[in-house]
VMD Tcl script that draws the C-alpha trace (Angstrom):
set ca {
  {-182.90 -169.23 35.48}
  {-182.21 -170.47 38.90}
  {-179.27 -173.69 38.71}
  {-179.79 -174.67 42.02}
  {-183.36 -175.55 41.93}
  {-182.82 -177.28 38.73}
  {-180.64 -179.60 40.51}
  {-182.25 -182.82 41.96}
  {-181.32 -182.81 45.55}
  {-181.46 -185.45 47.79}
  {-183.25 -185.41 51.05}
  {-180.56 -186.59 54.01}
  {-183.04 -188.20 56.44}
  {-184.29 -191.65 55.88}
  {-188.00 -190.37 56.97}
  {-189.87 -187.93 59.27}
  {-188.31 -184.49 57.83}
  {-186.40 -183.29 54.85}
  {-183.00 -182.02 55.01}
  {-181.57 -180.45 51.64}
  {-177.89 -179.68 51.61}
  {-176.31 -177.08 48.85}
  {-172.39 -176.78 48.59}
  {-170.79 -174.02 47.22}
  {-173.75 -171.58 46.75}
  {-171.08 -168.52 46.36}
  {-167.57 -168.19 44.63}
  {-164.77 -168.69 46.91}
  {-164.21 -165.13 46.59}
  {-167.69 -163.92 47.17}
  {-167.29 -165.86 50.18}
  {-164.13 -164.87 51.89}
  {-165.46 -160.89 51.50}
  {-169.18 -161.82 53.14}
  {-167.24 -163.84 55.98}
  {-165.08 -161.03 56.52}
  {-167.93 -158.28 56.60}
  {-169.65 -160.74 59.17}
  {-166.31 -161.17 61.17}
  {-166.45 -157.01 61.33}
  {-169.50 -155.91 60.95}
  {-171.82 -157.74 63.23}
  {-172.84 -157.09 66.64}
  {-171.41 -160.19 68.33}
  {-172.11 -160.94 71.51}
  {-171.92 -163.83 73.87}
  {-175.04 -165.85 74.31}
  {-176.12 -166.50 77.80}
  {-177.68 -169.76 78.44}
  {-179.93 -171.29 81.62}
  {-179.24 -174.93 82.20}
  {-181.37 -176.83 84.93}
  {-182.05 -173.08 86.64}
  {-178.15 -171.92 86.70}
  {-177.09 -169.42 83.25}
  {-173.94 -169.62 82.41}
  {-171.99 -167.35 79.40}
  {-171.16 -168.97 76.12}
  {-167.96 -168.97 74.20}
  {-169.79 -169.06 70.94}
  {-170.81 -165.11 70.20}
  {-174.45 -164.61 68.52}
  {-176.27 -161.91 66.68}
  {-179.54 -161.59 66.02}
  {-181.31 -159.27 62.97}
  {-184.83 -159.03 61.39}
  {-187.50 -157.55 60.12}
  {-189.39 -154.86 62.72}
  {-187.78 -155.98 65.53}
  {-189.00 -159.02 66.11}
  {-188.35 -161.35 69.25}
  {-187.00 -164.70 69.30}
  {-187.14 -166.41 72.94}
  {-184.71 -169.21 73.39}
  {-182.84 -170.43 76.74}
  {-185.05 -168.32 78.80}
  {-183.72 -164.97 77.09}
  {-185.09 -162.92 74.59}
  {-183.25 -161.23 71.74}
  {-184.74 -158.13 69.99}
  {-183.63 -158.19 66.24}
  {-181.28 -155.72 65.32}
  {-182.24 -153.96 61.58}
  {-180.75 -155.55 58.41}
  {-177.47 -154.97 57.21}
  {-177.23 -154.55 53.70}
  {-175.04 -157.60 53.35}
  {-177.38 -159.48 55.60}
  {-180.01 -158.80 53.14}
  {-178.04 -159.77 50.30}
  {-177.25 -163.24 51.25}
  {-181.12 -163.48 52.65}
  {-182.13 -162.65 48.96}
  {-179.70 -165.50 47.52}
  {-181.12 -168.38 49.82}
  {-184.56 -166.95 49.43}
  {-183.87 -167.21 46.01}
  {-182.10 -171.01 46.48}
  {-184.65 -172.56 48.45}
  {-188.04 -170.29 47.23}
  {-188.90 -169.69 50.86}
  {-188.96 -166.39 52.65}
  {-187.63 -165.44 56.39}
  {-187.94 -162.66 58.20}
  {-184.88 -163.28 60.60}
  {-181.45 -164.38 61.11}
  {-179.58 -166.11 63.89}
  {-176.04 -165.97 63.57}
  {-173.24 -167.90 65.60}
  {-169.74 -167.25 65.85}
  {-167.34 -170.70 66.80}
  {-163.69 -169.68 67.49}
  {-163.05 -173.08 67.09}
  {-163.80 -177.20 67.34}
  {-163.80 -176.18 71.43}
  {-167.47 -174.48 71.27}
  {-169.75 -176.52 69.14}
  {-174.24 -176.85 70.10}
  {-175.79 -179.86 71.86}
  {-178.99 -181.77 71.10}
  {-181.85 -179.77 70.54}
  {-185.04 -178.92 68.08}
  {-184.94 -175.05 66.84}
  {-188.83 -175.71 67.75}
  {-189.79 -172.73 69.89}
  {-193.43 -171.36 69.34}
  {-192.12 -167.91 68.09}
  {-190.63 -169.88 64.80}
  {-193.80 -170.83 62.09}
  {-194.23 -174.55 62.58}
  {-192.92 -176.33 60.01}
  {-191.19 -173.61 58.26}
  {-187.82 -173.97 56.51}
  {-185.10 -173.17 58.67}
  {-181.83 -172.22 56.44}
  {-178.31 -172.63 57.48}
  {-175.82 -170.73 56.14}
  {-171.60 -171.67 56.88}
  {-168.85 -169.66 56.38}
  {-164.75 -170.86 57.54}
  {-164.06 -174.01 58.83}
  {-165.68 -176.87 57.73}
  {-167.38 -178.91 60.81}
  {-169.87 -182.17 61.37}
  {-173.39 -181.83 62.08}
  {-175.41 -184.46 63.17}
  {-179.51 -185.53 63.49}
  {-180.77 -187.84 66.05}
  {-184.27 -189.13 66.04}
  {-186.53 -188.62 69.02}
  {-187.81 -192.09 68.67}
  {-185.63 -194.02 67.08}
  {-182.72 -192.80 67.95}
  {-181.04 -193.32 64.52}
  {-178.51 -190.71 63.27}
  {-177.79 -189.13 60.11}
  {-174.26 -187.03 59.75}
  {-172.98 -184.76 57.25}
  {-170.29 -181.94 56.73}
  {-170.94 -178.29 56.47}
  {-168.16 -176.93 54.56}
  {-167.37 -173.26 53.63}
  {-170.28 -171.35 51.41}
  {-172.82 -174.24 51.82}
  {-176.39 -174.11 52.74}
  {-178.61 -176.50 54.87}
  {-182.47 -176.15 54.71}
  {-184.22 -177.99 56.89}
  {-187.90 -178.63 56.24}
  {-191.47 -180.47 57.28}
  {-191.73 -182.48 60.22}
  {-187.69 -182.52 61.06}
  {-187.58 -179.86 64.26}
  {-190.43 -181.95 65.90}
  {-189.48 -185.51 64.88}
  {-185.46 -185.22 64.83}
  {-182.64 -183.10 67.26}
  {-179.28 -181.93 65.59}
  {-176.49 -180.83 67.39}
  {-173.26 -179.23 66.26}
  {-170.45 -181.60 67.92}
  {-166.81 -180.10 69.57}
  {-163.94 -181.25 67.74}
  {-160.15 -180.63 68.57}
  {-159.21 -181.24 65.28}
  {-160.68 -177.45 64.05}
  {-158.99 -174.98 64.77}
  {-160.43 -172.18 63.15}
  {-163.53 -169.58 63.04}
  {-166.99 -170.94 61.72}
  {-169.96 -168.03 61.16}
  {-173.21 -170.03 60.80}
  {-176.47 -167.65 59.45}
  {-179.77 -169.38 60.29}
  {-182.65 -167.75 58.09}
  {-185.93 -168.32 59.83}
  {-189.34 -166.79 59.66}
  {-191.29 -166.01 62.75}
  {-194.60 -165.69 64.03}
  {-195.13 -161.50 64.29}
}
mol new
graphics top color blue
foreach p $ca { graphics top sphere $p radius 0.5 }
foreach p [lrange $ca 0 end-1] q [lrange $ca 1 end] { graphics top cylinder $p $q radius 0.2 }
display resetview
């Protein structure tokens, strides 16, 4: 019998969307070994982004893995997913599992510290199914992540601490932006797994 979805969970945005958040989905010590094999055993590598026509290379390191080696188009580059790693697949299974959704991809991101962090935007490309559940997985450092309505403008924050997930749902990619603010107050790593699942 699943605990998690047993527990009642309360949906962080007022309206338009519906953002679950799960803390501690893994023992401390389950944790510290799966951050470790992701510190190691990914293929990191640093994300190169166009802004208004000019690419510049990110800080922040990202991975990307999947089923059949799918594509995921972002930023005006394309990523080919590398094949699952059997830890990879593990942790899919247990948010799978968590959230009774299925993905067939991963995004991962690697922030040294507070200094890199993800501006406003919608994880909305037409690659992703619309409307699917999006899963975010943290490992290390603790750090804020924030929602701003497109319309409204009204924000919603929250903290997303070690071993916690974030599933966002329905309408919140086209009706709400996140972003992943700096901070000099962080000073450590943060590995952030987004489950997805794709149009192949």
């Amino acid at each position: 019998m699943d605990l998690f979805n047993q527990r009642k969970q309360t949906n962080f945005l007022p309206y338009d969307g519906e953002v679950l958040y799960y803390p501690n989905i893994l023992s401390l010590e389950d944790a510290r070994a799966f951050y470790q094999n992701l510190l190691s055993g990914i293929a990191w590598q640093q994300d190169v982004v166009k802004i208004f026509g000019k690419q510049f290379i990110t800080a922040r390191k990202v991975a990307w893995y999947g089923d059949d080696a799918c594509a995921y188009t972002y930023s005006h580059q394309t990523k080919i997913a590398l094949p699952w790693t059997p830890e990879l697949l593990s942790l899919k299974n247990k948010v799978e599992e968590i959230t009774n959704e299925h993905y067939n991809a991963c995004l991962l991101n690697l922030y040294h510290s507070g200094d890199e962090g993800m501006g406003w935007h919608s994880d909305n490309e037409k690659s992703i199914v619309p409307q699917s559940a999006i899963a975010s997985l943290s490992f290390g450092a603790a750090r804020k992540f924030v929602f701003k309505h497109k319309e409204s403008k009204e924000s919603v924050s929250l903290l997303l601490e070690d071993a916690s997930l974030l599933v966002m749902k329905g309408r919140t990619q086209e009706q709400w932006l996140h972003a992943l603010p700096k901070t000099k107050k962080v000073k450590d790593l943060r590995i952030n797994l987004t489950f997805r699942k794709m149009i192949l």
